[in-house]
ZANUMI-376674 format. One record per residue (C-alpha): residue number from 1; z, x, y. Coordinates in pm, 1 decimal. Layout:
BEGIN
(NUM; (Z; X; Y))
...
This chain:
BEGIN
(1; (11793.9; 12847.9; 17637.0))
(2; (11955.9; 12949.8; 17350.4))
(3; (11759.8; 12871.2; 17001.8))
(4; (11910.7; 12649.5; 16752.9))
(5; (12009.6; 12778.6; 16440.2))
(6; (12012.4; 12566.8; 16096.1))
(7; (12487.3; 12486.3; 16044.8))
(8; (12580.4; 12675.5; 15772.3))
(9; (12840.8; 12425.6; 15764.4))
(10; (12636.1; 12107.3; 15744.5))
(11; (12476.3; 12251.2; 15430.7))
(12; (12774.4; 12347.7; 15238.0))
(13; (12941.9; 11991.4; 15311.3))
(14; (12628.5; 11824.2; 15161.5))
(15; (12614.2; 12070.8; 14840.7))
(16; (12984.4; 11954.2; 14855.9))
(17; (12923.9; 11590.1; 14919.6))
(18; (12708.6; 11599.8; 14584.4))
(19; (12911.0; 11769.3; 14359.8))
(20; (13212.1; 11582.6; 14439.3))
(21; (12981.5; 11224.2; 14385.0))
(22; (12872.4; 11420.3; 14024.1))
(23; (13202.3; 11490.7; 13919.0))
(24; (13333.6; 11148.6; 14034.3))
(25; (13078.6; 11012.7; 13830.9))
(26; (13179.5; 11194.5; 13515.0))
(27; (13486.0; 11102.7; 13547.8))
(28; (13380.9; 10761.3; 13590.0))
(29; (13176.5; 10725.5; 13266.2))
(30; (13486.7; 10951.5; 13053.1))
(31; (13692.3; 10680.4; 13186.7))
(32; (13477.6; 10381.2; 13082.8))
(33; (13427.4; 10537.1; 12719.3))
(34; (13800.3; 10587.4; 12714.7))
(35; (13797.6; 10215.2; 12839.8))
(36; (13538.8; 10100.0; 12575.1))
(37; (13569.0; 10297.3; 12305.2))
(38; (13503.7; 9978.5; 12041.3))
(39; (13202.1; 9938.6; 12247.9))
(40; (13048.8; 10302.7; 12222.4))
(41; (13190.3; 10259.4; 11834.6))
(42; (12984.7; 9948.6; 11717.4))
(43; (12645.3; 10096.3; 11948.1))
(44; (12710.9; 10465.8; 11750.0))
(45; (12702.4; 10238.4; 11409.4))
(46; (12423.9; 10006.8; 11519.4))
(47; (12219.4; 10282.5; 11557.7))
(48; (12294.1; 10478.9; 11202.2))
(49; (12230.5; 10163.3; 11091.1))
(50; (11911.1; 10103.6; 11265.1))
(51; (11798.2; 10453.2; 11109.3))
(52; (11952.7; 10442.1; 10764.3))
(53; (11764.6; 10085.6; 10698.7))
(54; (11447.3; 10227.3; 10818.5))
(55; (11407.6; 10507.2; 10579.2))
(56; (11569.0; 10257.8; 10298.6))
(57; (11210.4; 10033.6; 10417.2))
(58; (10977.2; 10291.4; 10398.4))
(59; (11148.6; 10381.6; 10065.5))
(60; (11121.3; 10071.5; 9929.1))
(61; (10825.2; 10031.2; 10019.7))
(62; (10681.2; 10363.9; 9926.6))
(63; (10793.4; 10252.5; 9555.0))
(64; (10639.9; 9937.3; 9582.2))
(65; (10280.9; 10073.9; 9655.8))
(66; (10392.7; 10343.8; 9360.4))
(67; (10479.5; 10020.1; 9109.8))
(68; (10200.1; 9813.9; 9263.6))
(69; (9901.9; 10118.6; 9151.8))
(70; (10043.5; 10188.1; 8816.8))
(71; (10112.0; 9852.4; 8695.0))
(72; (9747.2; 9776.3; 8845.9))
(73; (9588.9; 10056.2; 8605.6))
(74; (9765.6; 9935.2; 8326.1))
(75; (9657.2; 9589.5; 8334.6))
(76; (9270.9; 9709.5; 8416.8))
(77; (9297.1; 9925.4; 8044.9))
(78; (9466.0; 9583.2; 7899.5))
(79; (9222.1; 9324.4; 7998.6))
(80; (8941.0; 9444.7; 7795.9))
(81; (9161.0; 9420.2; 7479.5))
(82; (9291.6; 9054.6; 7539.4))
(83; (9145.2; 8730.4; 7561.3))
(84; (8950.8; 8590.8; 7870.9))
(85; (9292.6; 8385.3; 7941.9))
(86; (9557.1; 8617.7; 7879.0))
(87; (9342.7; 8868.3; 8077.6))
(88; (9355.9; 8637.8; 8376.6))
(89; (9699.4; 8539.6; 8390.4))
(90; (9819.1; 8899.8; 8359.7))
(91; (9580.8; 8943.8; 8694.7))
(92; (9742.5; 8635.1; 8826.8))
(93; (10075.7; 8762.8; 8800.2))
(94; (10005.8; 9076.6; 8925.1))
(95; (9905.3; 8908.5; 9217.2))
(96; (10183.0; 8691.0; 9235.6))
(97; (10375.5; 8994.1; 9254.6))
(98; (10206.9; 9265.9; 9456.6))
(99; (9974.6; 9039.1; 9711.8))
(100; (9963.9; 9180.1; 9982.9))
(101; (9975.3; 9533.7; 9916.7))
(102; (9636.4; 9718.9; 9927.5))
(103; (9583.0; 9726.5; 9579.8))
(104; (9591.9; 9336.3; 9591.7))
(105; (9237.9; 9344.4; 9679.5))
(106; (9132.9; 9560.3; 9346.7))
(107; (9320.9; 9310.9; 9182.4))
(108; (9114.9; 8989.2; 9330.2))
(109; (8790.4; 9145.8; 9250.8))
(110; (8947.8; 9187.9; 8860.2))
(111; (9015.8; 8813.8; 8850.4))
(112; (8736.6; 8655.1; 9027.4))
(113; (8514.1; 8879.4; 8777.3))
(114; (8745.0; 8735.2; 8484.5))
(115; (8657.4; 8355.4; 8642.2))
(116; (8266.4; 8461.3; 8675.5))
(117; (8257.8; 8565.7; 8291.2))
(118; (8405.2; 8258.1; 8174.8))
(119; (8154.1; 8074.2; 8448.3))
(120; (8431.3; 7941.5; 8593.8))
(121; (8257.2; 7937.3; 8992.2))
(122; (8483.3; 7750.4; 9161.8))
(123; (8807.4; 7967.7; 9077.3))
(124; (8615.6; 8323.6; 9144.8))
(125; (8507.0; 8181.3; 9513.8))
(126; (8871.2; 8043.2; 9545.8))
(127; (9027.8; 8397.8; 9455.3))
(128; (8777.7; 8586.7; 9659.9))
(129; (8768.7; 8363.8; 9972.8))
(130; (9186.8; 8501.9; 10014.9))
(131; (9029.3; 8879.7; 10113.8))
(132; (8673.0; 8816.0; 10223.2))
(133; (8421.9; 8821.3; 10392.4))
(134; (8559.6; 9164.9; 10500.3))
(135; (8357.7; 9476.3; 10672.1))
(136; (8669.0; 9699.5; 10700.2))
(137; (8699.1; 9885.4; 10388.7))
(138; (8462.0; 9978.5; 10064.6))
(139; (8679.3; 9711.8; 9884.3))
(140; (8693.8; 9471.7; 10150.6))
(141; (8260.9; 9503.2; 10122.8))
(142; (8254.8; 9465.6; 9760.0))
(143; (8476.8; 9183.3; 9743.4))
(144; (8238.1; 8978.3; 10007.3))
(145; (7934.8; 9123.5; 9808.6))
(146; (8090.6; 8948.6; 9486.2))
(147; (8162.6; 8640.6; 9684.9))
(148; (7771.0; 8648.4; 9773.5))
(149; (7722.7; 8637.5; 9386.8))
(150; (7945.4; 8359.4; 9349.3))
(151; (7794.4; 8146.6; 9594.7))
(152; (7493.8; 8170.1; 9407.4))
(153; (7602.8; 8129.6; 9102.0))
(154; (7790.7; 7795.9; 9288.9))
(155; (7390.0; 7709.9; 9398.6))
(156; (7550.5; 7729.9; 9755.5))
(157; (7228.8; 7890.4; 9898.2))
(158; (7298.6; 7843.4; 10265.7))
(159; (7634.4; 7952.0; 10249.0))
(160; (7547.6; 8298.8; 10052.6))
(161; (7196.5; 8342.6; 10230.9))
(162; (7471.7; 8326.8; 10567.6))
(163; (7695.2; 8617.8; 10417.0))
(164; (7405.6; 8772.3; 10303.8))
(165; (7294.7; 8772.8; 10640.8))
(166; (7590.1; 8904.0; 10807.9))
(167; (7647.8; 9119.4; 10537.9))
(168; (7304.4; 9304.9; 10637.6))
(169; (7400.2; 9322.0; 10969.1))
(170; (7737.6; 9493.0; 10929.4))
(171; (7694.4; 9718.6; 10642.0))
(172; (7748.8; 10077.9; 10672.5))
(173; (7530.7; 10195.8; 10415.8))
(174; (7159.2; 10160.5; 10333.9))
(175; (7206.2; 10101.6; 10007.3))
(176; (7414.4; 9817.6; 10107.8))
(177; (7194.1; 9654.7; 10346.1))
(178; (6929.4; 9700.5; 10092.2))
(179; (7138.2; 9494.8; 9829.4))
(180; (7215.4; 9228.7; 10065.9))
(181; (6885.5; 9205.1; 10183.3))
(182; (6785.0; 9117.5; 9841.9))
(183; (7082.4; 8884.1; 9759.5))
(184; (6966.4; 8699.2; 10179.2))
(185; (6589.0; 8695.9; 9993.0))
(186; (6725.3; 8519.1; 9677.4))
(187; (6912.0; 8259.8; 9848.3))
(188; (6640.2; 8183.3; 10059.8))
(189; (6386.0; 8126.5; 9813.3))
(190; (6605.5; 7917.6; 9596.8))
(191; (6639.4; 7684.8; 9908.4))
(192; (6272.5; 7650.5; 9927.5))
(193; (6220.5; 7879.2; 10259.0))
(194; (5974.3; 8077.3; 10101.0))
(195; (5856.8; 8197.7; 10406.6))
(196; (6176.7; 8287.6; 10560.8))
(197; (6226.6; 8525.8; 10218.4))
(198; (5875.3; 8681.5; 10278.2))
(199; (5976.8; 8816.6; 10561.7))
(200; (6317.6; 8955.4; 10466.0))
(201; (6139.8; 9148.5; 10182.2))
(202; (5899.1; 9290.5; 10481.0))
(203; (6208.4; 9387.5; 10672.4))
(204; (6328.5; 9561.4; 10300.7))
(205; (6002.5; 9740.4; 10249.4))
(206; (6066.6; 9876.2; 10642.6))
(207; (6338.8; 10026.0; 10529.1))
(208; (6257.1; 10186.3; 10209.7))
(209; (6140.4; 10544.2; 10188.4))
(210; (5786.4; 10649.0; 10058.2))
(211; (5970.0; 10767.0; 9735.4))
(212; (6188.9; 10487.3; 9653.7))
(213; (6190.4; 10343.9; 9290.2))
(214; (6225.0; 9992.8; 9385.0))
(215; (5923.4; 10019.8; 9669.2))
(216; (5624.6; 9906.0; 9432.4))
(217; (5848.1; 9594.0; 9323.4))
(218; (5926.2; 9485.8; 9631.3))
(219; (5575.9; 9483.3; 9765.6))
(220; (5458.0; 9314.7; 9419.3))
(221; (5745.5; 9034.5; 9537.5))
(222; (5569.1; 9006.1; 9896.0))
(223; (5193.2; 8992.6; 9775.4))
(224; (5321.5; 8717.0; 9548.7))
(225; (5494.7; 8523.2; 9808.2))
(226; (5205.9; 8629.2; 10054.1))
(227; (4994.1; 8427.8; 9823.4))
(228; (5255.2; 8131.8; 9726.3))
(229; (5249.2; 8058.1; 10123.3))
(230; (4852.1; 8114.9; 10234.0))
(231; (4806.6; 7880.2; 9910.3))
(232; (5059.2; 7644.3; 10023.3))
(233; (4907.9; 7669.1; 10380.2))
């Protein structure tokens, strides 16, 4: 029986077959942009414009942040030269303006420490309430330690021992979580929970080297408050 041999001929009529359906199909498509040549036009011109008013945003906006840090560092040299209010409706206009932007935050602290001079509470919680409590950035920490300082200053102990709390949780740094460990201690004695504070000062000595300057202090604080509570017992 003789063997069967691949067709030459089926072969070349498929390579055919295909190039035939390509070429059709080019000549389809030339035809339809012949067809639709407003079409293609307005698609070619949506997309220039697509590109051209992305580059003018991150222009414009790359001037912004520009504007937004030098008028920022202009106002922080003019402050100290002007009085309390002037100083805090520059800030206040600066915010008006540039909120939002990064440097926005930077400006909050500015003003709410403008409203804490002039022991005006209320505003510098107001102010810093917009951009804290925030863990995300050095900034975004300080702010939320300020607001911490407010609260106290506002004699809203449970509400500052809480961010005091969370903000020893969360904080990168020792130093950090050794600050808020004191400002959690504060809060908690001025509500009366002296006991509660004698044990965050523990949990600060913990984690205090043999060397640091503030060690002796902080175990004064405890044998006082060791005593204050067997007495009270």
């Amino acid at each position: 029986m003789a063997k069967r041999r691949p067709s030459p001929s089926r072969s070349s009529s498929s390579r055919g077959g295909s190039d035939d359906a390509f070429t059709a199909g080019v000549l389809e498509f030339v035809g339809w942009v012949r067809q639709n040549t407003v079409v293609v036009a307005v698609g070619g011109v949506a997309i220039v414009l697509l590109v051209v008013g992305g580059l003018y945003w991150f222009s414009e906006r790359s001037e912004r942040m520009d504007l937004a840090a030098s008028e920022l560092e202009q106002i922080q040299q003019m402050v100290m030269f002007e009085s309390p209010g002037e100083a805090r409706q520059r800030v206040q206009q600066y915010l008006d303006q540039f909120d939002g932007t990064p440097y926005a935050v930077e400006a909050r602290l500015l003003l709410a420490e403008l409203h804490l001079d002039e022991n005006e509470v209320d505003q510098a919680i107001s102010v810093l309430q917009v951009v804290a409590p925030d863990y995300r950035s050095a900034l975004g920490v300080q702010a939320t330690f300020l607001l911490g300082v407010a609260l106290e200053e506002a004699d809203r102990w449970s509400e500052a021992a809480e961010l005091y709390a969370e903000l020893h949780e969360r904080a990168e740094y020792t130093f950090q979580r050794y600050e808020a460990g004191e400002g959690l201690a504060r809060a908690q004695l001025a509500a009366g929970d002296t006991t509660a504070a004698l044990e965050t000062y523990e949990s600060i000595l913990e984690g205090l080297g043999g060397d640091h300057p503030d060690r002796s202090r902080i175990e004064m604080r405890i044998a006082e408050l060791s005593a204050a509570t067997s007495g009270g017992a």
